[in-house]
N, CA and C atoms as a LAMMPS dump frame, in Angstrom:
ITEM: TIMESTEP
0
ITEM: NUMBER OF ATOMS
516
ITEM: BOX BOUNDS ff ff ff
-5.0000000000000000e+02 5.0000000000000000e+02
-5.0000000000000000e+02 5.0000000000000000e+02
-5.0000000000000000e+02 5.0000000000000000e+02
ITEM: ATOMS id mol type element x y z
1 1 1 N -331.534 -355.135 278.591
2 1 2 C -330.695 -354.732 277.481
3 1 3 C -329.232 -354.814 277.932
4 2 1 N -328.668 -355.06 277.144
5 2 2 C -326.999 -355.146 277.079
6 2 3 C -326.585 -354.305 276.889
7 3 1 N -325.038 -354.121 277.78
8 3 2 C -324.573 -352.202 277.889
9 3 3 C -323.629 -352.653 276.837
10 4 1 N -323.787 -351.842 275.409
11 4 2 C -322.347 -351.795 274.67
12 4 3 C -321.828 -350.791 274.747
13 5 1 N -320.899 -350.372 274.48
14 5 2 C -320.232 -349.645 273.96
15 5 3 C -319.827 -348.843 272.747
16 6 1 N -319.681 -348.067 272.281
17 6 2 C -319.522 -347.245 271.066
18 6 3 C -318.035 -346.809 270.98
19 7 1 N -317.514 -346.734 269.673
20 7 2 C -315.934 -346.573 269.954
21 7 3 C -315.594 -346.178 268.477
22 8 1 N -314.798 -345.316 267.942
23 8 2 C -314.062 -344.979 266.844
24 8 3 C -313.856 -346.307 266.253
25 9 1 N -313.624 -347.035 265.049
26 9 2 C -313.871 -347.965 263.919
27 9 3 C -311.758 -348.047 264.029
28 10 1 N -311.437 -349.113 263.976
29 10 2 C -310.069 -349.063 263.757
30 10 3 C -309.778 -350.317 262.438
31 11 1 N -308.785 -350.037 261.661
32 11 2 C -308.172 -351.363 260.726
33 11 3 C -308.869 -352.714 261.697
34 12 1 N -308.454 -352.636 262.782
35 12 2 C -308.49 -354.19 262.775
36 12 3 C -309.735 -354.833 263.314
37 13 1 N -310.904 -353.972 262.985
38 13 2 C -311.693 -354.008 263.124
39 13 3 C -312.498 -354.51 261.929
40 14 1 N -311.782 -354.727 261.145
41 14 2 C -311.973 -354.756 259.352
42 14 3 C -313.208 -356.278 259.559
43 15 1 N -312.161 -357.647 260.269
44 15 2 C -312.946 -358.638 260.025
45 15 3 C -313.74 -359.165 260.566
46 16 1 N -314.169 -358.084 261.539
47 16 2 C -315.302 -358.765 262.339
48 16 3 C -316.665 -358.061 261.451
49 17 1 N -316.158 -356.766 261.021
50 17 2 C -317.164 -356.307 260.447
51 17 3 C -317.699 -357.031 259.009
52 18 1 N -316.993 -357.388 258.352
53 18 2 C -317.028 -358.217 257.065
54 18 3 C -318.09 -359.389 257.947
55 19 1 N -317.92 -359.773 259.106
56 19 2 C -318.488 -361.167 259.251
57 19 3 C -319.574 -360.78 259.564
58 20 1 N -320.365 -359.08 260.192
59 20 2 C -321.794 -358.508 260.168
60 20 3 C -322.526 -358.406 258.829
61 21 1 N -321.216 -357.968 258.358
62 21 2 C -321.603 -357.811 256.744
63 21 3 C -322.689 -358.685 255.82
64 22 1 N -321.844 -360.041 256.202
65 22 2 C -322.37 -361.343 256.133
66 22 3 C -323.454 -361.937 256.31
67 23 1 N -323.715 -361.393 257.445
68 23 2 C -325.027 -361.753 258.468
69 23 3 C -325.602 -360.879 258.131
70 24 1 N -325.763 -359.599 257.236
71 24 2 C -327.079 -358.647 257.199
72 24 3 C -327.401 -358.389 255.835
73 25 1 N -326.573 -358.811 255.049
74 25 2 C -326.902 -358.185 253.409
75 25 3 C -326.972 -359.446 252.861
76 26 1 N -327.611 -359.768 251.56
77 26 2 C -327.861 -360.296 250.644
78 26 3 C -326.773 -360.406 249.856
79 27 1 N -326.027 -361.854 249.447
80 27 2 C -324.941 -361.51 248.68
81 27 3 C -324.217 -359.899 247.834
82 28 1 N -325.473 -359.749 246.788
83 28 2 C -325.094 -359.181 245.897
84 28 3 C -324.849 -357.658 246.941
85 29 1 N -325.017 -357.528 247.664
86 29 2 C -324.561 -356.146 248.78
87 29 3 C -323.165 -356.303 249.445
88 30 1 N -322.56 -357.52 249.05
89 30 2 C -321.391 -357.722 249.829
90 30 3 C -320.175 -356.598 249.176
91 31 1 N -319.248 -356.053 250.393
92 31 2 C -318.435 -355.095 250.144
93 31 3 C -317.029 -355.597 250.227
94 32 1 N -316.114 -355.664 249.363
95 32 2 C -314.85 -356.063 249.738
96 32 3 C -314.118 -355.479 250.598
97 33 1 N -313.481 -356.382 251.565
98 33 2 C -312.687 -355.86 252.77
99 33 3 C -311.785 -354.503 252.253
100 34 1 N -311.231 -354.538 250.826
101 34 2 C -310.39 -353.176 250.804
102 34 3 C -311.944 -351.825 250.593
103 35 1 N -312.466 -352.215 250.191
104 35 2 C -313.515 -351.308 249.317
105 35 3 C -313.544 -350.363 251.158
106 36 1 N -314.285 -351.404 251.844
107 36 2 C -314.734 -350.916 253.626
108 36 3 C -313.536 -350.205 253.312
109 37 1 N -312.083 -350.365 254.027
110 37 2 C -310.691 -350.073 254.55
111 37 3 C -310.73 -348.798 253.928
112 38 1 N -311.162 -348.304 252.333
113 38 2 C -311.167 -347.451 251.867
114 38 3 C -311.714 -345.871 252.592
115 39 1 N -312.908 -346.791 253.163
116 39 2 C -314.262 -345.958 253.147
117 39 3 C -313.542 -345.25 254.936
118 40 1 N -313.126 -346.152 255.608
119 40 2 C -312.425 -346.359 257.274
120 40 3 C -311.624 -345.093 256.482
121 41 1 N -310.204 -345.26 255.863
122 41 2 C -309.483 -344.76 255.434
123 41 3 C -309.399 -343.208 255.298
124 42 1 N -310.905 -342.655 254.707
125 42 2 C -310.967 -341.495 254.105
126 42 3 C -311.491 -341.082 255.406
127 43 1 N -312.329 -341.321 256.26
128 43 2 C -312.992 -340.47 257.412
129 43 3 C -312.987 -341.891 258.497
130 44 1 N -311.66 -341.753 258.947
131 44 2 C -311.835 -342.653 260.482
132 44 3 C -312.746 -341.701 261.567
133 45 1 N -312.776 -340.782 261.402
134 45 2 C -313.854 -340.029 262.494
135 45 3 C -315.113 -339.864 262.701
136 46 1 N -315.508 -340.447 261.558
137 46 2 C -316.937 -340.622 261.368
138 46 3 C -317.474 -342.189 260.986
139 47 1 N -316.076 -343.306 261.414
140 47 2 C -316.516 -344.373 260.832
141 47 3 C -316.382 -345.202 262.66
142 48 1 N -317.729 -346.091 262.913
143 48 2 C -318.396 -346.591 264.522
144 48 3 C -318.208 -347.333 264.342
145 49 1 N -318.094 -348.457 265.663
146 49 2 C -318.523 -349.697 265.969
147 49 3 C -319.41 -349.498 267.164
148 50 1 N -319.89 -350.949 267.338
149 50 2 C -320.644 -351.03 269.024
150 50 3 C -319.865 -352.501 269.125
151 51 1 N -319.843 -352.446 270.701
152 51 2 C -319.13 -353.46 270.935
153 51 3 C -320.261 -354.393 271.87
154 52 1 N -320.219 -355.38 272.551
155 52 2 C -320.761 -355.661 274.036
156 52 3 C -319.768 -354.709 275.221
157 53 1 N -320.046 -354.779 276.136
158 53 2 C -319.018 -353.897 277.381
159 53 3 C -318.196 -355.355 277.745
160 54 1 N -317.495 -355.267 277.977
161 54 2 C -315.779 -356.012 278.47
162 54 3 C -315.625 -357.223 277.418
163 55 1 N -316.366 -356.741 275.813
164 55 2 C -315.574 -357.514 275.255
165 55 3 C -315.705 -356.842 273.703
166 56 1 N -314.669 -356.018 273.471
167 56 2 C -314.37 -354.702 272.785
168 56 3 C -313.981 -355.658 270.826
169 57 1 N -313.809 -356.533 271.06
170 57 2 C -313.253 -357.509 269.675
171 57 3 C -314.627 -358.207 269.356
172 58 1 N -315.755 -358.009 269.998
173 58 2 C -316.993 -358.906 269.919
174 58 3 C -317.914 -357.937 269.385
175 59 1 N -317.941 -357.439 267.88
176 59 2 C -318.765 -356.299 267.177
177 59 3 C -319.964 -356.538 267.393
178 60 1 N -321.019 -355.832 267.836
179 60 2 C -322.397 -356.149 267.519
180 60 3 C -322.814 -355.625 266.463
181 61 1 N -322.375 -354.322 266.005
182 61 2 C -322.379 -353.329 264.754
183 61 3 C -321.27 -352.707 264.225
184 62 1 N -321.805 -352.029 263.092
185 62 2 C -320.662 -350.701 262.345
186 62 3 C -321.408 -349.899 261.958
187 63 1 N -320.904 -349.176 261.337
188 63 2 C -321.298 -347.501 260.643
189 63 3 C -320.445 -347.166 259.927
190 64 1 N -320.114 -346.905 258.701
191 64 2 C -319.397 -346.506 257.981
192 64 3 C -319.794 -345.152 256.995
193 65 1 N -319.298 -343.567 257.562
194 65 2 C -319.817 -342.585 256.628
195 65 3 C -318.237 -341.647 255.862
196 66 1 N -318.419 -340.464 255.721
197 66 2 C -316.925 -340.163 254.711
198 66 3 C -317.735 -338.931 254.528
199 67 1 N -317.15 -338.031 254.59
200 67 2 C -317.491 -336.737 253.283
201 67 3 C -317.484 -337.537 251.836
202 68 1 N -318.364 -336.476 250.768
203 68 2 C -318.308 -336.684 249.676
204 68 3 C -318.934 -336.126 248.986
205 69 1 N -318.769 -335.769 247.597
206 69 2 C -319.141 -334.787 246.586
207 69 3 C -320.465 -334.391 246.436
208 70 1 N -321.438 -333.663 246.852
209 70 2 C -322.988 -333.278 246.665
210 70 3 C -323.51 -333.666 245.358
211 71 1 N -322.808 -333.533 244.535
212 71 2 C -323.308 -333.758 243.458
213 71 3 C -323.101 -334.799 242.601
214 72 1 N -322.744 -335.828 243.327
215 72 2 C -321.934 -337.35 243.11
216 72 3 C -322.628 -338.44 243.95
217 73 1 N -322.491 -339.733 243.723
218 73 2 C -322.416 -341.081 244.82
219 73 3 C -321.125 -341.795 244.789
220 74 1 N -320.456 -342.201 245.807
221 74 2 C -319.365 -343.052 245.853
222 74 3 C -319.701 -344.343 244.876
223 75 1 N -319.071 -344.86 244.236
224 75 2 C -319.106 -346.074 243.839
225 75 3 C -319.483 -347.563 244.536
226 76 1 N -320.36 -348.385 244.543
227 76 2 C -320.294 -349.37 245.16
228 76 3 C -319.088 -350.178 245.217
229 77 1 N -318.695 -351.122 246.291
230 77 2 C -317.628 -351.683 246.421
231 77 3 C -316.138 -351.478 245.296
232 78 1 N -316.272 -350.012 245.853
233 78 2 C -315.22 -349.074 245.05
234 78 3 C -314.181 -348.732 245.893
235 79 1 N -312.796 -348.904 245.305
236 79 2 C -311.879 -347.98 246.345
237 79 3 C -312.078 -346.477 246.283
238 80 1 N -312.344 -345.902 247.401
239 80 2 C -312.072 -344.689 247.358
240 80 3 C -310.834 -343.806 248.147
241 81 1 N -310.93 -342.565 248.012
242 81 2 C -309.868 -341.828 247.797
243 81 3 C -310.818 -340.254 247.511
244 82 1 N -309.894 -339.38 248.664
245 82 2 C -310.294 -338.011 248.546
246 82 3 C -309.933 -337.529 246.804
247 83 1 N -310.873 -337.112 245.934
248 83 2 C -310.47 -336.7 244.552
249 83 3 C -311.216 -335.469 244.917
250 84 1 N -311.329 -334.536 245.937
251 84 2 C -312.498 -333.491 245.351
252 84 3 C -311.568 -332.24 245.282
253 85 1 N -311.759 -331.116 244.811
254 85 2 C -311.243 -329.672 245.154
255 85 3 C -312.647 -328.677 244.92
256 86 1 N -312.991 -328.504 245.955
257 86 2 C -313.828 -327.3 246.219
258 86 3 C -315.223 -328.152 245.756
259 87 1 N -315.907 -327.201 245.192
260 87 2 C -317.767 -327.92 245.762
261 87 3 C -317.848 -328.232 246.78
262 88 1 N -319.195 -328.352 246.768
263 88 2 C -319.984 -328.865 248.258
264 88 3 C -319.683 -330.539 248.286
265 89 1 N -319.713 -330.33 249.925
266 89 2 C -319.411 -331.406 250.635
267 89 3 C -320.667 -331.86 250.969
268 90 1 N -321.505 -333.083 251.11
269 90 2 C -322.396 -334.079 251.821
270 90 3 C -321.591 -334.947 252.726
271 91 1 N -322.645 -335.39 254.129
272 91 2 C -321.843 -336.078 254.687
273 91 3 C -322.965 -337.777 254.152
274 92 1 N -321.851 -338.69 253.551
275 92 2 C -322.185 -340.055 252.944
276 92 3 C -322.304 -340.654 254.32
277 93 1 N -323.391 -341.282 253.863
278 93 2 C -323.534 -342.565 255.452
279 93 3 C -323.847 -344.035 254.653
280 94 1 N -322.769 -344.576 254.305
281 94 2 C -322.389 -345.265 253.339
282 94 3 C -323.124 -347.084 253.879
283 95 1 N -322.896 -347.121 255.342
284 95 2 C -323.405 -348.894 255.219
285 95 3 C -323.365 -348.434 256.494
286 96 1 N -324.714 -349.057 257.377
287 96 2 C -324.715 -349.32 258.856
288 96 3 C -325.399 -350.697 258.902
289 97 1 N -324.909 -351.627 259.943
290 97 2 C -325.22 -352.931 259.617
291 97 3 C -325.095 -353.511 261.228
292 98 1 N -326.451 -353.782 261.806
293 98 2 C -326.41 -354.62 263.547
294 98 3 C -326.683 -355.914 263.236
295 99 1 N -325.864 -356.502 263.819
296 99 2 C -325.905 -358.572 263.86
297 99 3 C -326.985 -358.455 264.576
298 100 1 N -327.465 -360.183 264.043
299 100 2 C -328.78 -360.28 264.723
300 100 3 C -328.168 -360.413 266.84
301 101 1 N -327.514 -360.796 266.801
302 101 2 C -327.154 -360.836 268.323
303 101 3 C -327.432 -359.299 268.848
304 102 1 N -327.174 -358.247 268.21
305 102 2 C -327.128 -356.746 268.692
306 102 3 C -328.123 -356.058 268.32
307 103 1 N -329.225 -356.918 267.688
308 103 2 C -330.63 -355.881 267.267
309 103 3 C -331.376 -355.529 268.524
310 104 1 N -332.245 -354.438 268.631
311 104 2 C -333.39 -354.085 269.574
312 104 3 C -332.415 -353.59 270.903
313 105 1 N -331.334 -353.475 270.563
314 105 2 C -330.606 -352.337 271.601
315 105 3 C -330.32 -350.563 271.066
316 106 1 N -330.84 -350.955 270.036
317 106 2 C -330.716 -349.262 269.739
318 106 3 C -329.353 -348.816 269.491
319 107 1 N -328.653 -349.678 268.561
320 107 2 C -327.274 -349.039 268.3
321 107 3 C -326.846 -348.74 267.029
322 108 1 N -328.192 -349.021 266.019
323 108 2 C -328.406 -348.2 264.868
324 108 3 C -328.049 -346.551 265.123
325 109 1 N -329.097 -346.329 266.041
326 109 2 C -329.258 -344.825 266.139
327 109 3 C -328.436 -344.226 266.886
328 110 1 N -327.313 -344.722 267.629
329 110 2 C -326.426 -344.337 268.733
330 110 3 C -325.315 -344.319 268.04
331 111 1 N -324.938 -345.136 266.709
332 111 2 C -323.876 -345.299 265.698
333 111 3 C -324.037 -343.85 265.422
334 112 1 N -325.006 -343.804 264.906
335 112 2 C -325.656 -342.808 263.782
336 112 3 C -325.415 -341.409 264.511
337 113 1 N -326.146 -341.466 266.016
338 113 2 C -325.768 -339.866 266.191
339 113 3 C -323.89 -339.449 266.532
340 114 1 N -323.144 -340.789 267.163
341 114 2 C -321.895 -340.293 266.977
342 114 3 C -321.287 -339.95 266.056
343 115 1 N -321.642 -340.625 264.734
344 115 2 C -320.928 -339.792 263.621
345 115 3 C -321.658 -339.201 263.032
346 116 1 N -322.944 -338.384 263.661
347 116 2 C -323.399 -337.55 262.967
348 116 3 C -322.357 -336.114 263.801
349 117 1 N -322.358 -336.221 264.997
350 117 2 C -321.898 -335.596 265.812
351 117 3 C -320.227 -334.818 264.992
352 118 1 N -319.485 -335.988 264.467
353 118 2 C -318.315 -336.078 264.046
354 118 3 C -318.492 -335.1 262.724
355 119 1 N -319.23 -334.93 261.701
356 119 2 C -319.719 -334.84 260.842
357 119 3 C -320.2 -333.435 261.066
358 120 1 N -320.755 -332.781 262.363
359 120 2 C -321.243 -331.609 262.288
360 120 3 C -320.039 -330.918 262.804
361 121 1 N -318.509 -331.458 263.675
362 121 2 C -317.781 -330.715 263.598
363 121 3 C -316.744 -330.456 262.484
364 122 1 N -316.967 -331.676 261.52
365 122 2 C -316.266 -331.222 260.318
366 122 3 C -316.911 -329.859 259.151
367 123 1 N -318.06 -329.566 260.217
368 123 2 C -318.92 -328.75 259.163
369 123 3 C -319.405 -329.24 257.904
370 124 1 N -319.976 -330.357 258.404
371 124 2 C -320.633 -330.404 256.623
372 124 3 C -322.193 -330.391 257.491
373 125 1 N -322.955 -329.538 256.324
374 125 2 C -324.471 -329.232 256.68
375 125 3 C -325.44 -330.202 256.007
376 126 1 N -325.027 -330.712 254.899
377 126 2 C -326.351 -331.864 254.377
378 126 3 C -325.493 -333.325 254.622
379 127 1 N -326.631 -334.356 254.509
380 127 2 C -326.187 -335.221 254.291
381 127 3 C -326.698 -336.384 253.662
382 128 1 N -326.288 -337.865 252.588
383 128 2 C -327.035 -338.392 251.681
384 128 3 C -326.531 -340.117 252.426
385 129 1 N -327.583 -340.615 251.415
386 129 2 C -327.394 -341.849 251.514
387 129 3 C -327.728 -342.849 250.942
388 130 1 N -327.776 -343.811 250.242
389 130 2 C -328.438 -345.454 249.72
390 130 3 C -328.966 -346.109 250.871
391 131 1 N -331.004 -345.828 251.009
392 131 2 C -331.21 -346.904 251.765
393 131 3 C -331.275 -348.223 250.741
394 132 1 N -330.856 -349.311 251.041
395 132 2 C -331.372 -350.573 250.502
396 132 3 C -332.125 -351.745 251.683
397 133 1 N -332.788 -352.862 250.819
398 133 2 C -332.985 -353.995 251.62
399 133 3 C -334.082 -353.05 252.429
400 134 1 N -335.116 -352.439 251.8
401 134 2 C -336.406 -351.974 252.415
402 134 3 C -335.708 -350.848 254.056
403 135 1 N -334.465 -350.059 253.88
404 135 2 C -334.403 -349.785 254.937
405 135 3 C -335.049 -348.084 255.012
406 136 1 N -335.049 -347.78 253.936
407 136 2 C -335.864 -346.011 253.584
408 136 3 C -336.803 -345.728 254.511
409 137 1 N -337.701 -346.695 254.99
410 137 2 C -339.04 -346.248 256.533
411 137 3 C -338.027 -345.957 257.059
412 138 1 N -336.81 -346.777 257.969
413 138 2 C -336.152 -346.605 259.27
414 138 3 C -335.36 -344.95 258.866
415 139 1 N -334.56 -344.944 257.651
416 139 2 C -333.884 -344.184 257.788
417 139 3 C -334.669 -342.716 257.472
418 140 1 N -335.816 -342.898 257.094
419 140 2 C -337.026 -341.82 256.9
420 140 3 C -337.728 -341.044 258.28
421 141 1 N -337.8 -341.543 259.449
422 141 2 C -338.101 -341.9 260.888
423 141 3 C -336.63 -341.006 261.308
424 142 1 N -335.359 -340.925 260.495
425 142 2 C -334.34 -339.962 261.171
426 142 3 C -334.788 -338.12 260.255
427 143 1 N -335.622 -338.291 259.547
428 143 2 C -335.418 -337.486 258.334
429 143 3 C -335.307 -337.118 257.112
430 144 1 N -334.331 -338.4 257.029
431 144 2 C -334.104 -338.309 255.71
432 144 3 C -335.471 -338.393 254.107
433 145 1 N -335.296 -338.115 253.552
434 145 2 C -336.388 -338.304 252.044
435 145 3 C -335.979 -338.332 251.132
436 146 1 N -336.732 -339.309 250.541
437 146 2 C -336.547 -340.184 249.224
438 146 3 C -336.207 -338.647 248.27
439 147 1 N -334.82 -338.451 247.059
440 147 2 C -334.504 -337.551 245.626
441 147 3 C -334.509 -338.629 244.755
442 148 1 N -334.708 -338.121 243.615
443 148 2 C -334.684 -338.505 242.19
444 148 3 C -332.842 -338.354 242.158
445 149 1 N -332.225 -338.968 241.6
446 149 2 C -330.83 -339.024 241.253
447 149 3 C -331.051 -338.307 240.012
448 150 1 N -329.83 -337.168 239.71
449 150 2 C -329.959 -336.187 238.662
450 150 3 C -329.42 -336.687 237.781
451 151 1 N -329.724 -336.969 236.437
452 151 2 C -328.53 -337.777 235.573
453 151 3 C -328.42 -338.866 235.188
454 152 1 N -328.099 -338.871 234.09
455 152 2 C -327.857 -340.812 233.756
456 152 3 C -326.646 -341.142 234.865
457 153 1 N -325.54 -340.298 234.645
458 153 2 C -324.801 -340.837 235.959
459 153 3 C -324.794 -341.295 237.062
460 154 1 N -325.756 -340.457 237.644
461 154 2 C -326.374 -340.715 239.495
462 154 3 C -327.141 -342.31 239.4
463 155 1 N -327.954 -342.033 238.513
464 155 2 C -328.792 -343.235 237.936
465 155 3 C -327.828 -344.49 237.747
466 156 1 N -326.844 -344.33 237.32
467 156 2 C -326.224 -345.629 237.058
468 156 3 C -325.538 -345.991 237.887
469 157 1 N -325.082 -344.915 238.922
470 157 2 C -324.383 -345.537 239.843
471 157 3 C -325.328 -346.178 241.318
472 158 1 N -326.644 -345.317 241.21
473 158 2 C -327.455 -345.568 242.311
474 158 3 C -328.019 -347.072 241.831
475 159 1 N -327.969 -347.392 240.764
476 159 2 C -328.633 -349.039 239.882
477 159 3 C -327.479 -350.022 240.856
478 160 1 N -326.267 -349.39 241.11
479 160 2 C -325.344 -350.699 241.362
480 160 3 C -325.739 -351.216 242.884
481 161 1 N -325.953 -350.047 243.713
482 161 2 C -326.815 -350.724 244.792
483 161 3 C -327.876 -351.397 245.205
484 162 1 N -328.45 -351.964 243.486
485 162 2 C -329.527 -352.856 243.8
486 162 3 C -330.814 -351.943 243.106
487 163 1 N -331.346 -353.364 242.896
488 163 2 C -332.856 -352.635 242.297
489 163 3 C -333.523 -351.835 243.641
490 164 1 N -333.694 -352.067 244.683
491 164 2 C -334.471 -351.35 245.719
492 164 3 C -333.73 -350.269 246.412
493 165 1 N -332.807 -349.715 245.542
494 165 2 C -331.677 -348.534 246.668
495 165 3 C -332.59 -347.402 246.269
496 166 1 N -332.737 -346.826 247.141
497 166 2 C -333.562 -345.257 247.498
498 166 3 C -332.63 -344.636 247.759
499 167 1 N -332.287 -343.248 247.228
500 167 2 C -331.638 -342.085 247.113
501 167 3 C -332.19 -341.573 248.323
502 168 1 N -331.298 -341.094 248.76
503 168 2 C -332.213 -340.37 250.439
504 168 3 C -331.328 -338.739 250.916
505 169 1 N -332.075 -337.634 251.269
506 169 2 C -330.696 -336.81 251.81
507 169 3 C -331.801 -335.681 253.017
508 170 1 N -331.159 -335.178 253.934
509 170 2 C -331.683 -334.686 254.788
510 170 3 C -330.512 -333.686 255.535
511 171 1 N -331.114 -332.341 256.037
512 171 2 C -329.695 -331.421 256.944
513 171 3 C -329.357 -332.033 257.781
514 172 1 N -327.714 -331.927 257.897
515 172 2 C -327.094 -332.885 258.883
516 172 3 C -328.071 -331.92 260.399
């Protein structure tokens, strides 16, 4: 196995990730570079990369999560922007995505516990997510379980992630 590295998510990190992006989703999952920047934007502390070791510009992965409204979903390839005052907080784990070069090193789950880590010192106690692209086993295997979205709202926004997006939420 290959030693990567794990490291806080920076701007200029934007286009290598777009080019994982590429390599792991199905068109209609593609996220616009501002939509990501958004997501970076609102919680750089909870947003990963993995790198290879001595070559830090060579992404093997990302992770991209954010606080966000419990009783809401972010918009797909939406700008976002802190709008909340008071309610409960969920911590969103919005897109994690390993190139095929970086699979079977385990940096799904090494993404995942650093900004879960990040996430439990911001104090948020639950947390949600959109598995798509059949990923609900893997992310089920951390905990998480399949909710019903409450609402025509939840419903319509959980539709934009695709016919196969599973509503998922579990204690951080």
């Amino acid at each position: 196995m290959r030693e990567s590295i794990l490291r806080p998510m920076t701007p200029a990190d934007l286009p290598a990730v777009l080019g994982i992006q590429a390599q792991c989703y199905r068109g209609t999952l593609h996220e616009s570079g501002a939509a990501l920047a958004s997501r970076l934007a609102l919680s750089p502390a909870t947003c990963w990369v993995a790198a290879p070791a001595g070559r830090p510009e060579a992404l093997a992965a990302y992770l991209f999560t954010h606080m966000w409204p419990q009783d809401s979903l972010p918009p797909f390839d939406g700008l976002l922007a802190r709008h909340w005052d008071g309610g409960e907080l969920t911590w969103f784990v919005h897109d994690m995505a390993v190139a095929p070069a970086g699979q079977g090193q385990g940096l799904a789950l090494r993404l995942w516990q650093a900004a879960r880590a990040a996430a439990l010192d911001a104090g948020l106690c639950s947390s949600r997510l959109v598995a798509v692209q059949s990923a609900a086993g893997w992310w089920g295997r951390l905990g998480y379980q399949q909710i019903a979205p409450a609402g025509a709202a939840l419903s319509a926004k959980l539709a934009a992630y695709g016919d196969d997006a599973v509503l998922m939420e579990r204690e951080v």
